[in-house]
C-alpha positions in Angstrom: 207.0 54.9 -16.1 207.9 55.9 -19.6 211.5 57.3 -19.6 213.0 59.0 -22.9 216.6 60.5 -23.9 218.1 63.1 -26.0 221.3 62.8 -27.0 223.3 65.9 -28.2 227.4 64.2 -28.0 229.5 62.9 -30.5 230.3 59.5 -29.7 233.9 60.1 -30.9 234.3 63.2 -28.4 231.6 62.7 -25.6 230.6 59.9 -23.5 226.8 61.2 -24.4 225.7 58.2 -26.1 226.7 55.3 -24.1 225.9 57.0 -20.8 222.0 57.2 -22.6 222.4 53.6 -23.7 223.5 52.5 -20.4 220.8 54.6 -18.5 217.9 52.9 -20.6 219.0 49.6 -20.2 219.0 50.5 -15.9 215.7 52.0 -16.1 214.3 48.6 -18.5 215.9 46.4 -15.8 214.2 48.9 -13.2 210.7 48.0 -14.5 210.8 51.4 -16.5 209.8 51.3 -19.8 212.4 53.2 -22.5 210.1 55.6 -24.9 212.6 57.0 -27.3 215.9 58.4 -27.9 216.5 61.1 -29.5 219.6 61.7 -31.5 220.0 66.0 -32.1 223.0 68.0 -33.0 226.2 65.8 -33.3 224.5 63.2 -31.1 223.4 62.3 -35.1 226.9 60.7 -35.3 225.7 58.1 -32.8 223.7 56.8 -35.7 226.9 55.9 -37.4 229.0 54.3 -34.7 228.7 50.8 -35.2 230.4 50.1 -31.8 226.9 50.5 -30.3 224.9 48.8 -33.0 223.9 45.5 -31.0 222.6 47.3 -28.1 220.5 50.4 -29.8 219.2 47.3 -31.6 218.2 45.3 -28.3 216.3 48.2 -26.7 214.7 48.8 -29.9 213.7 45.3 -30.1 212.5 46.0 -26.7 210.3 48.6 -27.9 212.6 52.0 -28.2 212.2 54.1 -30.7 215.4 55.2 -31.8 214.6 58.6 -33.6 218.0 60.9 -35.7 217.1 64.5 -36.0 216.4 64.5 -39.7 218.4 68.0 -40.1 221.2 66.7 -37.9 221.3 63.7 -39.6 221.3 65.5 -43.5 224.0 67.9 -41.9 226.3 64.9 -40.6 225.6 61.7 -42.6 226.9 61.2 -46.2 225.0 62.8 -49.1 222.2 61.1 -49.7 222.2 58.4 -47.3 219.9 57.3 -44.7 220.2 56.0 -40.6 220.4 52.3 -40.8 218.2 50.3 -38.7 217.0 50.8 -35.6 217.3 54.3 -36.3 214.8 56.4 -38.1 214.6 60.5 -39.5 212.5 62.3 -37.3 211.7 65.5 -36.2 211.7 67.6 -33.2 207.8 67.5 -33.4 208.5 63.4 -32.7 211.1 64.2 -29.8 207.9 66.5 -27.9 205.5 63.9 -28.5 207.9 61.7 -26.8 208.5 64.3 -24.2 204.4 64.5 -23.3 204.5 60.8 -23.1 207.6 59.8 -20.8 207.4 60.4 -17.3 211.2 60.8 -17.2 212.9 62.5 -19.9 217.2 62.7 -19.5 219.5 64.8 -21.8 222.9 63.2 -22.7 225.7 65.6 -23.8 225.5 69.4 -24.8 224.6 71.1 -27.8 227.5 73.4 -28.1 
């Protein structure tokens, strides 16, 4: 089974993110295989924390896609700069394709 995450939390406020991180890595060791997360809203900032770095990078080697919400991202990100590796600008047309794909889709966080 495909699983998938949004994340909507700041890093610096919400636990959001590493809850997501932590529930892909349980559902890879589970035989589950992680689709894509989705960073949306402030969950953009995750993109920036280098805390987490090493592990977005492991899942992604594992095949994640690790997708920024390309108008989060230009709302939260420096002028002119773009997510580093393993993240990628994407849209929300790339977060329902994930959607239609994962059996299990989890949202980290809220929007508000």
């Amino acid at each position: 089974m495909r699983v998938s995450v949004m994340v909507l939390g700041d890093p610096a406020h919400s636990s959001a993110p590493r809850l997501a991180l932590r529930a892909l890595e349980m559902a890879r060791l589970a035989g589950c295989v992680p689709d894509t997360a989705f960073l949306y809203h402030s969950g953009a900032y995750a993109a920036l924390n280098l805390v987490d770095a090493a592990r977005w990078r492991a899942l992604a080697d594992a095949g994640l896609r690790c997708l920024v919400c390309r108008s989060a991202w230009e709302e939260r990100a420096p002028a002119g700069s773009v997510p580093a590796a393993p993240f990628v600008a994407a849209s929300l047309v790339d977060w329902l394709q994930a959607s239609e794909r994962s059996g299990r889709v989890l949202r980290f966080g809220a929007s508000g």
